[in-house]
VEXDREN-728446 format. One record per residue (C-alpha): chain; x, y, z. Coordinates in pm, 1 decimal, always signed. Layout:
<site chain="A" east="X" north="Y" up="Z"/>
...
//
This chain:
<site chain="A" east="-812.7" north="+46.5" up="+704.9"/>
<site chain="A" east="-1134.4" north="+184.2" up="+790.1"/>
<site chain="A" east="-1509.0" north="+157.3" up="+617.3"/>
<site chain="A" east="-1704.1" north="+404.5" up="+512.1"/>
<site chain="A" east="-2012.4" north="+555.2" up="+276.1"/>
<site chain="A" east="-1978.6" north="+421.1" up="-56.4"/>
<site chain="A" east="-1879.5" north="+652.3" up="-337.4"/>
<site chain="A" east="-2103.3" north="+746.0" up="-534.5"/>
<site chain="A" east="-1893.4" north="+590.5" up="-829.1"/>
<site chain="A" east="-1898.2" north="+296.9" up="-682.6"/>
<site chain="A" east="-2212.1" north="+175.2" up="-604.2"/>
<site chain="A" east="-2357.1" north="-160.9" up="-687.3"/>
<site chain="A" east="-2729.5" north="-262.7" up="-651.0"/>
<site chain="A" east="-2714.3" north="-456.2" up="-323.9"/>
<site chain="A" east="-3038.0" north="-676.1" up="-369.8"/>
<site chain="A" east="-2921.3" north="-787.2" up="-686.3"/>
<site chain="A" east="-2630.3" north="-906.4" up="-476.6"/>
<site chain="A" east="-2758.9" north="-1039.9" up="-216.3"/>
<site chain="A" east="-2996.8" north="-1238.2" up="-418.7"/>
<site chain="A" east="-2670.1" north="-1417.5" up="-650.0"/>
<site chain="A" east="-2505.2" north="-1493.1" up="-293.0"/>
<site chain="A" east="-2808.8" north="-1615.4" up="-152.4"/>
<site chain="A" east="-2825.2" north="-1871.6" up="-469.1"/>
<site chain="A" east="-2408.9" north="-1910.4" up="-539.5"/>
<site chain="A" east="-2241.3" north="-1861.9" up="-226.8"/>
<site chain="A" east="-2111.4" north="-2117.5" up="-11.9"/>
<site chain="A" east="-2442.7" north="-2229.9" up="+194.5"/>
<site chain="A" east="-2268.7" north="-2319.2" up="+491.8"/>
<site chain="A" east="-2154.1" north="-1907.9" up="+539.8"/>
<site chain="A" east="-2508.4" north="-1738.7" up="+410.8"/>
<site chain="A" east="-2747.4" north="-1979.8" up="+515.3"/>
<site chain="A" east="-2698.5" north="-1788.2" up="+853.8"/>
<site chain="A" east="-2768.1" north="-1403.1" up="+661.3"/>
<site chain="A" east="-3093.3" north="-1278.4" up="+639.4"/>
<site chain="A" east="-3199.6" north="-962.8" up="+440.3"/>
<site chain="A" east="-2977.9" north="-717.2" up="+238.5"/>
<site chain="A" east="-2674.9" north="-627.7" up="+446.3"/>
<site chain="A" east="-2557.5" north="-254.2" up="+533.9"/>
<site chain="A" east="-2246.8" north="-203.5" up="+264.8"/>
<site chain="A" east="-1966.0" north="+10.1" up="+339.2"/>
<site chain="A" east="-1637.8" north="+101.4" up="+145.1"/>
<site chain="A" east="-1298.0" north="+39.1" up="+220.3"/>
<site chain="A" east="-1121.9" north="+376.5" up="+220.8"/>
<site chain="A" east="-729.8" north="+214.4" up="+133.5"/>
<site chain="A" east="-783.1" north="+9.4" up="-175.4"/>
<site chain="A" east="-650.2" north="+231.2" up="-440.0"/>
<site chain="A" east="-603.4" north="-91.0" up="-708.5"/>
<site chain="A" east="-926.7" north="-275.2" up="-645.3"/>
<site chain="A" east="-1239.4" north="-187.9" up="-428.8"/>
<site chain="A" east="-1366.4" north="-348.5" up="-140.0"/>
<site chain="A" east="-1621.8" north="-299.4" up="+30.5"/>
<site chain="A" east="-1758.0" north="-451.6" up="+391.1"/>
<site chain="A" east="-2105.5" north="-629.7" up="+376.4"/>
<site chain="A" east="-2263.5" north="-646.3" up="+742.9"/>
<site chain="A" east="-2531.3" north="-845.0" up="+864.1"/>
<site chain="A" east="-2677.8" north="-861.2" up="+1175.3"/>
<site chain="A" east="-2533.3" north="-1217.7" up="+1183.8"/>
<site chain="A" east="-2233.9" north="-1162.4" up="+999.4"/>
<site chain="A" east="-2012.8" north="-1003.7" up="+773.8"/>
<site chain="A" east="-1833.2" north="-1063.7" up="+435.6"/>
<site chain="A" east="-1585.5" north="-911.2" up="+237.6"/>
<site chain="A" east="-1676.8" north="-792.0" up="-145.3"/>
<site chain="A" east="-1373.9" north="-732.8" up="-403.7"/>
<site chain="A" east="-1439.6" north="-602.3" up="-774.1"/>
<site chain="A" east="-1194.6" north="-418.1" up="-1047.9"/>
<site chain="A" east="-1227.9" north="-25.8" up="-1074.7"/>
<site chain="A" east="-1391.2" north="+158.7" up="-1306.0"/>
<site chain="A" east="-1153.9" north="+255.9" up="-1591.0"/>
<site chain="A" east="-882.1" north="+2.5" up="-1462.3"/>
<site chain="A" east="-523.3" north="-75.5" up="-1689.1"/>
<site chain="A" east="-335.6" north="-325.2" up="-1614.2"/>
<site chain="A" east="-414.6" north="-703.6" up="-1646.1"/>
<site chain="A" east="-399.7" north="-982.0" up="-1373.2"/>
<site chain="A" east="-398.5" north="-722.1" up="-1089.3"/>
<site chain="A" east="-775.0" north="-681.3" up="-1166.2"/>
<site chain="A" east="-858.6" north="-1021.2" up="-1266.0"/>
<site chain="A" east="-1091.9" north="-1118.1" up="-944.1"/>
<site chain="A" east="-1159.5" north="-1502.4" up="-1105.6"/>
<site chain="A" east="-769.4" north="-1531.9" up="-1054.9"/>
<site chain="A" east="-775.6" north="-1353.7" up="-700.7"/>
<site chain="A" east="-989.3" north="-1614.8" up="-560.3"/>
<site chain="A" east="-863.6" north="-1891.8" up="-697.1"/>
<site chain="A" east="-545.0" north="-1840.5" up="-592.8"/>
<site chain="A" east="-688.0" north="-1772.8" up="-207.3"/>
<site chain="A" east="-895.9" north="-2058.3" up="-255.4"/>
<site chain="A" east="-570.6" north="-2263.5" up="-360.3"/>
<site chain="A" east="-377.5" north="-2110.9" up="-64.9"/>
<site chain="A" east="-571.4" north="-2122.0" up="+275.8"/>
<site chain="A" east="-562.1" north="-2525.4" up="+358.6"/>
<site chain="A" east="-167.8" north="-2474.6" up="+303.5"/>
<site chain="A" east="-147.8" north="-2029.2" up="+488.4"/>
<site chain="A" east="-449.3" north="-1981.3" up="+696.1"/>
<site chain="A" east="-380.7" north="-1650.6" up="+707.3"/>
<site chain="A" east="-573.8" north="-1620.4" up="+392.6"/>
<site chain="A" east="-952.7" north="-1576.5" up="+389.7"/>
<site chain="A" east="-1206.8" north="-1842.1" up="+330.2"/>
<site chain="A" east="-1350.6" north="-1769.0" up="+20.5"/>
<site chain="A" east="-1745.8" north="-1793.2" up="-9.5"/>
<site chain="A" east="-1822.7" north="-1670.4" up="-402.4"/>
<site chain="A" east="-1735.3" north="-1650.0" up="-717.1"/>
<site chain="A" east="-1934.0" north="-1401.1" up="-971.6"/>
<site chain="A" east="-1895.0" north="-1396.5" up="-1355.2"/>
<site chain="A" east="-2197.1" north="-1274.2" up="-1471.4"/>
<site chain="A" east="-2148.1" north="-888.7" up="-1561.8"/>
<site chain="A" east="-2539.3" north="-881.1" up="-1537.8"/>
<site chain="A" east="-2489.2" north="-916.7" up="-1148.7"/>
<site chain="A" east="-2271.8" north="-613.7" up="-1043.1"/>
<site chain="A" east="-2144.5" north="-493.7" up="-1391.2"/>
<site chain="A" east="-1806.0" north="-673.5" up="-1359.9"/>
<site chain="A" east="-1661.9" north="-1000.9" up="-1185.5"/>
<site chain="A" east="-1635.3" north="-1007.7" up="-812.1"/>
<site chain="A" east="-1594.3" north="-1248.1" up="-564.1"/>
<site chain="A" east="-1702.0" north="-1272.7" up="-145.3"/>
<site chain="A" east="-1497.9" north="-1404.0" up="+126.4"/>
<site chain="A" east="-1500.5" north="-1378.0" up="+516.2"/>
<site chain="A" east="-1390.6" north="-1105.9" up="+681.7"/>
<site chain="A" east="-1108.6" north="-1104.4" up="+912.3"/>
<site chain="A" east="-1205.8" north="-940.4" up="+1227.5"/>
<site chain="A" east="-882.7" north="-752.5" up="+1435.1"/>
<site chain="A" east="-711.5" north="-463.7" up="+1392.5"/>
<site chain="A" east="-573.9" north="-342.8" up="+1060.9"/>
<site chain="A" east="-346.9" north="-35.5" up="+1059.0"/>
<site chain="A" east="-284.6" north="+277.6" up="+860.3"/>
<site chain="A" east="-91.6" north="+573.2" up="+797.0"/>
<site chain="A" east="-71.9" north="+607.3" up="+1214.2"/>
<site chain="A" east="-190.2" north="+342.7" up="+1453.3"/>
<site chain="A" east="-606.6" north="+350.5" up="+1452.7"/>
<site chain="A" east="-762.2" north="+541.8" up="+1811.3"/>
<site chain="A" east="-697.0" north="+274.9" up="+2114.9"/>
<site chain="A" east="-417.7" north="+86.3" up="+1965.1"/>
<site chain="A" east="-50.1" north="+148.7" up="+2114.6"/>
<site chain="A" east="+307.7" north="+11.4" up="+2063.9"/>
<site chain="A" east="+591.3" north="+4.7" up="+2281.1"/>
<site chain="A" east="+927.8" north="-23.1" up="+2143.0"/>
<site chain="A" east="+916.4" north="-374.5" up="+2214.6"/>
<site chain="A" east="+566.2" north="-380.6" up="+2084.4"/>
<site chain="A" east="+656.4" north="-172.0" up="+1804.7"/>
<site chain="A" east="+980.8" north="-456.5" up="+1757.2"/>
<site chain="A" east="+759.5" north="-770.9" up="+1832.7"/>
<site chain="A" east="+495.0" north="-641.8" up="+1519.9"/>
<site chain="A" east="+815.2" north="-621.0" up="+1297.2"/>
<site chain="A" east="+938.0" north="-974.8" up="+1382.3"/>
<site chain="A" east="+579.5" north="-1129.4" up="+1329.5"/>
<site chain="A" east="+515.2" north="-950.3" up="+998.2"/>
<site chain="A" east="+859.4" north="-1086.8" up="+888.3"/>
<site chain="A" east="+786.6" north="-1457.7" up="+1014.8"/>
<site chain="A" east="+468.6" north="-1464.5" up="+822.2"/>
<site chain="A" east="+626.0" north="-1326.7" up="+523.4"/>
<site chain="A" east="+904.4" north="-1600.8" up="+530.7"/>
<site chain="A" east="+620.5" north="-1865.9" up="+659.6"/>
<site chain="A" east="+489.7" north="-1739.4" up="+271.5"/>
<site chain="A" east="+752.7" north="-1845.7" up="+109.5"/>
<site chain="A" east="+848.7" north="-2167.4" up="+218.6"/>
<site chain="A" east="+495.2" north="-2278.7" up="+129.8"/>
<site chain="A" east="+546.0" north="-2613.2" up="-110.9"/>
<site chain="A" east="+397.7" north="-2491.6" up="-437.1"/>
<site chain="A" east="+499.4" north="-2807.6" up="-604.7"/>
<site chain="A" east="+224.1" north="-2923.1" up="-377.7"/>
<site chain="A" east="-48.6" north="-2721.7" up="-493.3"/>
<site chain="A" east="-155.0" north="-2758.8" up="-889.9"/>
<site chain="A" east="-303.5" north="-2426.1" up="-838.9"/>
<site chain="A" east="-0.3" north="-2259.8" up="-697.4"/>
<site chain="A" east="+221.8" north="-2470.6" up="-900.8"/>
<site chain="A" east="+78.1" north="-2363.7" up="-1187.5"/>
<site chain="A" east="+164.0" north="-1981.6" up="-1116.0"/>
<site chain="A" east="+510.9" north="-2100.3" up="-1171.3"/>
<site chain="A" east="+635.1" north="-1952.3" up="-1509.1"/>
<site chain="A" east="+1005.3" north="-2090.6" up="-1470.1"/>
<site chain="A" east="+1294.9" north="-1938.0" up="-1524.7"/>
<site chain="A" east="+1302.0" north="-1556.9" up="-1618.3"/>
<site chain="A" east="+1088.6" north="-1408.2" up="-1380.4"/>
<site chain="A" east="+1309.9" north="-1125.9" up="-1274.4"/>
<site chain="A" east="+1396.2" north="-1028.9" up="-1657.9"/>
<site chain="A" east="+1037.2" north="-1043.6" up="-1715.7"/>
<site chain="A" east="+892.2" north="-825.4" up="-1449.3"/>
<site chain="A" east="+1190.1" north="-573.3" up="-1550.9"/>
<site chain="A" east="+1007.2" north="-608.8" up="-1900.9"/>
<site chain="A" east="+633.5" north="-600.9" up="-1773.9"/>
<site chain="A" east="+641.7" north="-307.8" up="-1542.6"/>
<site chain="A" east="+899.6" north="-109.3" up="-1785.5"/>
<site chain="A" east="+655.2" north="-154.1" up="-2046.9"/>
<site chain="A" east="+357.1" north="-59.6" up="-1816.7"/>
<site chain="A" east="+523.2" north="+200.4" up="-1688.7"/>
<site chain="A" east="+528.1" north="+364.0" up="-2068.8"/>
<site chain="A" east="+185.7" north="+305.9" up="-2110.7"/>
<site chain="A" east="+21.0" north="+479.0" up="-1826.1"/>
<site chain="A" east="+266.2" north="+766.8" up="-1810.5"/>
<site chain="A" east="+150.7" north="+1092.5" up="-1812.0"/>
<site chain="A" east="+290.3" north="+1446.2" up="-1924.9"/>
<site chain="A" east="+349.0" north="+1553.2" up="-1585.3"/>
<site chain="A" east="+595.4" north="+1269.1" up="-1497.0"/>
<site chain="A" east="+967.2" north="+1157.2" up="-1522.8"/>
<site chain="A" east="+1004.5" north="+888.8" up="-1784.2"/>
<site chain="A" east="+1223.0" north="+665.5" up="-1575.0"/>
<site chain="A" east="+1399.8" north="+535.3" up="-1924.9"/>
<site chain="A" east="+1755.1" north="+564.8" up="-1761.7"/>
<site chain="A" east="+1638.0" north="+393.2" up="-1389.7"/>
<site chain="A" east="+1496.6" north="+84.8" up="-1640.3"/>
<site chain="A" east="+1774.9" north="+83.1" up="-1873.1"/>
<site chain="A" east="+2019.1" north="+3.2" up="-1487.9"/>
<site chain="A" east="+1768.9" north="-282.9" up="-1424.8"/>
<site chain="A" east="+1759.5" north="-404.6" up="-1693.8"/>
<site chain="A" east="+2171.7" north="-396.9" up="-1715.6"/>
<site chain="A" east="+2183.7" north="-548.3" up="-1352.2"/>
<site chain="A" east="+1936.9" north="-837.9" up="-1344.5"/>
<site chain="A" east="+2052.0" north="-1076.6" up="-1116.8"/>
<site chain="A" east="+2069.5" north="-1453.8" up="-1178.1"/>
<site chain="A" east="+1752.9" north="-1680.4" up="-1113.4"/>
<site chain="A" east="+1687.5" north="-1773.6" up="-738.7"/>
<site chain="A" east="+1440.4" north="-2047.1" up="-622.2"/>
<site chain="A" east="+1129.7" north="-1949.8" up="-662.0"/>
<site chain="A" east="+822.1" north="-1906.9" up="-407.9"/>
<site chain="A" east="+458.7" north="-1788.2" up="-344.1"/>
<site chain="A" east="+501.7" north="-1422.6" up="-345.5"/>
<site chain="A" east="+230.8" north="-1158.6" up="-205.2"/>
<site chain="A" east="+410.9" north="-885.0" up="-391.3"/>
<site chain="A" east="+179.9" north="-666.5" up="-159.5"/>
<site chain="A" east="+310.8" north="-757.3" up="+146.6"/>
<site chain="A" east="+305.4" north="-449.2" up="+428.7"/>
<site chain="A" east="+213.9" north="-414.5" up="+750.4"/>
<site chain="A" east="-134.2" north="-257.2" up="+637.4"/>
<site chain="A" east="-246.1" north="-545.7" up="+429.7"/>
<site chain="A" east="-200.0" north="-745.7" up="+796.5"/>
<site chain="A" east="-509.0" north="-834.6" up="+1025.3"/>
<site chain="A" east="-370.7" north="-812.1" up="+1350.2"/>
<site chain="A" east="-536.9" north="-983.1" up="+1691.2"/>
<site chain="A" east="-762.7" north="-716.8" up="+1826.9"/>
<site chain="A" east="-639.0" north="-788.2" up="+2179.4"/>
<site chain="A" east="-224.1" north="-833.6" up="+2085.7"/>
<site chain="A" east="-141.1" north="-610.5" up="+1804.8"/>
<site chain="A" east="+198.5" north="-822.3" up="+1809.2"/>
<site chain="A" east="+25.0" north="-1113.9" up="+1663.1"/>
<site chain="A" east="-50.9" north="-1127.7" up="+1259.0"/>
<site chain="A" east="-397.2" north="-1333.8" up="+1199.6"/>
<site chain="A" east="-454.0" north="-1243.0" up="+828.8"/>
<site chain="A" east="-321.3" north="-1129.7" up="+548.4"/>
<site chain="A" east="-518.3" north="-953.0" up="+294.9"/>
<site chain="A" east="-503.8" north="-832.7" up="-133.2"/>
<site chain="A" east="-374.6" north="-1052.0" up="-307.9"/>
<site chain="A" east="-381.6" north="-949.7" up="-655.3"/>
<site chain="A" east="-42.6" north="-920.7" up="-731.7"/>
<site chain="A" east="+66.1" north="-1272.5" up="-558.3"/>
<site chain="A" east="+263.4" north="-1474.9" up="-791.9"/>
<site chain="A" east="+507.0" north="-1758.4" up="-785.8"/>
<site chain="A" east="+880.0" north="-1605.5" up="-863.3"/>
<site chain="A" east="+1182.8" north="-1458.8" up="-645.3"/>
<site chain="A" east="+1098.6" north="-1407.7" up="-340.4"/>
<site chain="A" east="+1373.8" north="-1142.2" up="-306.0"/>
<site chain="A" east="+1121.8" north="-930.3" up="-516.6"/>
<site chain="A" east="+868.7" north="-952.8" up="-294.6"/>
<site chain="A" east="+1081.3" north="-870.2" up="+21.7"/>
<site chain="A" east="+1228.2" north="-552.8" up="-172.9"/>
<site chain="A" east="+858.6" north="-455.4" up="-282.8"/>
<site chain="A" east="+764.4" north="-462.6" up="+47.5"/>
<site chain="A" east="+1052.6" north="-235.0" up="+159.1"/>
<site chain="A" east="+960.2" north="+24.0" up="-108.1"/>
<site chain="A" east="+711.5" north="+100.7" up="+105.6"/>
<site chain="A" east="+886.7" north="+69.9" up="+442.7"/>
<site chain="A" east="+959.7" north="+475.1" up="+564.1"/>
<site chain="A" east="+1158.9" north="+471.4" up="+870.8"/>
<site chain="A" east="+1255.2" north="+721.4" up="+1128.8"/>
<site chain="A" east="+1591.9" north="+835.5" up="+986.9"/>
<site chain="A" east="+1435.5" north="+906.4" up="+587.8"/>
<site chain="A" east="+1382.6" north="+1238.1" up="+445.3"/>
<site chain="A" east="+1062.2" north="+1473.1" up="+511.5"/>
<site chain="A" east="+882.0" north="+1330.5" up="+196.9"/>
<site chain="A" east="+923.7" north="+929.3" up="+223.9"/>
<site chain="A" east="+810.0" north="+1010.7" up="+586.8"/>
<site chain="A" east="+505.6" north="+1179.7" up="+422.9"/>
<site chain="A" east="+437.2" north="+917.6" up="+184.8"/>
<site chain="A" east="+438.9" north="+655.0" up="+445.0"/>
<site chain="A" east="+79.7" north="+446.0" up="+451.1"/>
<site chain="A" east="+178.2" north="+291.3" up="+767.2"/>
<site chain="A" east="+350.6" north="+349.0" up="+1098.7"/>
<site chain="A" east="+689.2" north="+236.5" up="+1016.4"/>
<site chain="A" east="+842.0" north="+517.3" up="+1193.4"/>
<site chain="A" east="+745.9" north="+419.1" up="+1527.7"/>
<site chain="A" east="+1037.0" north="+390.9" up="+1831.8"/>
<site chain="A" east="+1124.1" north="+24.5" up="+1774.6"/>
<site chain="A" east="+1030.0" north="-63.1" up="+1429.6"/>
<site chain="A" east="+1293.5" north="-265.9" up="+1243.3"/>
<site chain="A" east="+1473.5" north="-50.7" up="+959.3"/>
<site chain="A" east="+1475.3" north="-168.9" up="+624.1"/>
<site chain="A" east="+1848.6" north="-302.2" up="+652.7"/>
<site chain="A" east="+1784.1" north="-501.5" up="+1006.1"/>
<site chain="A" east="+1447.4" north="-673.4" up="+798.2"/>
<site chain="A" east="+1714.3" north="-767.7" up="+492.9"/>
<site chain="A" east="+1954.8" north="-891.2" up="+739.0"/>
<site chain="A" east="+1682.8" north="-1126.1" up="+955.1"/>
<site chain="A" east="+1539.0" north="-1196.3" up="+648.6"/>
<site chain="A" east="+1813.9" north="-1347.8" up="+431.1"/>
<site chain="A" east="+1919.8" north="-1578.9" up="+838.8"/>
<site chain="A" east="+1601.2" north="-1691.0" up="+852.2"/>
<site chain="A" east="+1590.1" north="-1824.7" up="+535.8"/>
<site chain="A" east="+1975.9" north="-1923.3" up="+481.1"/>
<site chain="A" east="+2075.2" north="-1655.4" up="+233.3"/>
<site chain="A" east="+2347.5" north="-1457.9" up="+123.0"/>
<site chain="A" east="+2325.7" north="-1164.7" up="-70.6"/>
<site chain="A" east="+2568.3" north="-895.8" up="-67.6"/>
<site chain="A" east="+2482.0" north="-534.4" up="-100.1"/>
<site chain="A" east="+2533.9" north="-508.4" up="-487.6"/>
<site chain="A" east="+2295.7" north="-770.2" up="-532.5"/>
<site chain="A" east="+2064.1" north="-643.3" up="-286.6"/>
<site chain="A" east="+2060.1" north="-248.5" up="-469.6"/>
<site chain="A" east="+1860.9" north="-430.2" up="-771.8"/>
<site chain="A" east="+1622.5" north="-549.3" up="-521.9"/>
<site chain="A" east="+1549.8" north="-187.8" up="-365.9"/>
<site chain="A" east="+1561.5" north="-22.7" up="-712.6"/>
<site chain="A" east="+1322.3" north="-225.9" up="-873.7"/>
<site chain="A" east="+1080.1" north="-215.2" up="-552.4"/>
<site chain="A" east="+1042.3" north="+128.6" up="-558.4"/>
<site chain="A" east="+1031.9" north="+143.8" up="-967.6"/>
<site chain="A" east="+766.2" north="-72.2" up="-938.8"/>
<site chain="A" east="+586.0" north="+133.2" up="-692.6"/>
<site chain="A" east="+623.4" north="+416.8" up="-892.0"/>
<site chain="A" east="+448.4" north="+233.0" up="-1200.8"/>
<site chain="A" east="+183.8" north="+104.7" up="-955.3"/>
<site chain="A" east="+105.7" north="+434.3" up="-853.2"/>
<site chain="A" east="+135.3" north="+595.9" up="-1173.5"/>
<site chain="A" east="-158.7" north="+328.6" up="-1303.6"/>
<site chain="A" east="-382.7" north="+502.6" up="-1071.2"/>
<site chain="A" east="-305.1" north="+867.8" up="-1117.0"/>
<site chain="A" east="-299.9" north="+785.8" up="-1528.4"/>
<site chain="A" east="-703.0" north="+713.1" up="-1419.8"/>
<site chain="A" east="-745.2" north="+994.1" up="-1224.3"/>
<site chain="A" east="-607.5" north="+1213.2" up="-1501.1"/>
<site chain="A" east="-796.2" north="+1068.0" up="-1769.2"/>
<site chain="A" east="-1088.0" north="+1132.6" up="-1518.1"/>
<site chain="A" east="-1172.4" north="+727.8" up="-1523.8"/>
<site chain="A" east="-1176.1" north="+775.2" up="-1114.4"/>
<site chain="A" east="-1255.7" north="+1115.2" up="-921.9"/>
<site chain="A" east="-1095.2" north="+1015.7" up="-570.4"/>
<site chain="A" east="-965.6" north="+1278.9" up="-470.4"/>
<site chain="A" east="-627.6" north="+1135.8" up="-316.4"/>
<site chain="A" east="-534.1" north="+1011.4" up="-627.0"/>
<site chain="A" east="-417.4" north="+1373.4" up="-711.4"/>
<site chain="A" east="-102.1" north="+1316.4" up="-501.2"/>
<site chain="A" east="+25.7" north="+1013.2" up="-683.4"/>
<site chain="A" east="+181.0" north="+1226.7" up="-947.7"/>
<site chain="A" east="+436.5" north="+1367.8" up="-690.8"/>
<site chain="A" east="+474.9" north="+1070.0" up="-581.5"/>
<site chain="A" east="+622.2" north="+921.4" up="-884.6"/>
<site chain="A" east="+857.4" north="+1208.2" up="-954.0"/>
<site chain="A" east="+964.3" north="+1178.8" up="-603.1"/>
<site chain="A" east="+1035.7" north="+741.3" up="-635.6"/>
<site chain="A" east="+1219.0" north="+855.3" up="-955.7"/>
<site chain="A" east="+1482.4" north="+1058.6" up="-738.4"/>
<site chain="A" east="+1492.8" north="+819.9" up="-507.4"/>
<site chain="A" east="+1587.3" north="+555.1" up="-786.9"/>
<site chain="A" east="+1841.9" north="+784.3" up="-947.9"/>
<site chain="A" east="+1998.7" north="+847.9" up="-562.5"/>
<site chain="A" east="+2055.7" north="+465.9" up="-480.4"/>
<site chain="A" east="+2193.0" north="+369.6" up="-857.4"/>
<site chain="A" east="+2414.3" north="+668.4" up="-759.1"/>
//
């Protein structure tokens, strides 16, 4: 993930900034920042935007909705920090958080500041400098995995905030509901309807599992790694999506995005990060470490819903985004290629349903 100029679209009047975190933020973080900081944008975000705010003395992290933005909690920054605030005494890999902002006079929408996480964050490939061995490319795999599993055995009964996330029983028949229903509303001419791939979830729910804190986000570019061991995972960011439900979800989420060496020419183009390395788990070794490390069973039937309902799920994420791109709400110009993207998730879908 790498920082750039900000889009035009998305500017914000920095003083005006600066001046509410001088005055709200947490003193002990900006008493050392003095003047307006340099802001870049983050060039990955494609739900929320983020953008770096340097200092001489510092830097901090800035995250506000889009322009045009459907969709609900995903955008809702007031939950986004709290649940980060909630979370870091219990998973340090989440960010301190420094600010909270609800006036719209301020920046023209809720935001929120926290610290940024300096290391290495990858992309599509790894960034210039950075390397993997096999046993590298293995070790990354295993450490991702531990932290995602170190996630979910967090005690949420232990945290009001966390516990509160906690909707009970239902969560899988619900998120079948949610994202079927925002699939509908964001779709587009130029897309498959995926009615027949939500009618077989819906038909194949499995039954409730414990639930846990979920990331529902989780991939290997949403990971700070150690600048000086790429091996070792020191942050994890975007949170927007976290939840408290099956974790199973979030583990087959994650593997929606998960292109290996061995897929066909167009998941290997989709891929947003290196997962086709020499040495890189494939999705069925990460299932099968996953379920030992936490004591699970779950046979292959059961595991197909999982899978399915990742990549559905991407495909309604991504067809959020390229519904505001058509409608012209955002002009980024790689939104173009989410469109293709659907209708290719759709096959895929309709080949592992079979």
């Amino acid at each position: 993930m790498s920082a750039g100029a900000v889009r035009e679209e998305d500017a914000f009047d920095v003083a005006r900034v600066s001046a509410w975190l001088r005055e709200h933020g947490d003193p002990e973080v900006v008493g050392v920042l003095e003047g307006e900081p340099e802001v870049r944008q983050f060039d990955s975000g494609a739900s929320n935007l983020t953008y770096e705010l340097r200092w001489p003395t510092g830097a901090l992290v800035l995250r506000r909705p889009p322009h045009g933005a459907l969709g609900g909690s995903a955008h809702n920054m007031h939950r986004e920090h709290d649940l980060q605030a909630a979370l870091h005494p219990v998973f340090p890999h989440v960010p301190r958080m420094v600010g909270l902002c609800t006036d719209p006079e301020v920046l023209g929408s809720d935001f929120y500041v926290m610290d940024k996480l300096e290391g290495t964050i990858l992309g599509r490939d790894l960034p210039d400098g950075v390397t993997l061995t096999p046993e590298q490319a293995t070790a990354l795999c295993e450490a991702a995995l531990a932290t995602l599993v170190e996630l979910h055995e967090v005690d949420v009964t232990a945290v009001p905030q966390l516990a509160a996330l906690d909707r009970g029983d239902g969560y899988v028949h619900r998120q079948v509901e949610g994202w079927s229903s925002r699939y509908r509303a964001a779709a587009t001419d130029d897309v498959p309807d995926f009615e027949d791939v939500m009618a077989w979830l819906a038909e194949h729910e499995p039954a409730d599992r414990p639930h846990a804190l979920i990331h529902n986000d989780f991939r290997l570019d949403n990971l700070v790694l150690d600048a000086a061991d790429p091996t070792r995972v020191v942050g994890v960011l975007d949170w927007e999506l976290a939840t408290v439900g099956d974790p199973l979800m979030d583990l087959g989420g994650a593997l929606a995005y998960w292109a290996q060496a061995d897929d066909d020419a167009t998941m290997r183009s989709l891929r947003l990060q290196p997962t086709h390395l020499p040495g890189m788990l494939t999705r069925a070794e990460i299932v099968e470490r996953y379920c030992a490390a936490r004591g699970l069973e779950v046979s292959a039937r059961e595991w197909a819903f999982y899978e399915v309902f990742g990549l559905f799920r991407l495909a309604g994420i991504a067809q959020q985004i390229y519904a505001r791109y058509v409608s012209g709400a955002t002009t980024n110009p790689r939104f173009a290629a989410f469109g293709p993207m659907v209708t290719y998730l759709d096959a895929r879908c309709r080949a592992l349903i079979g």
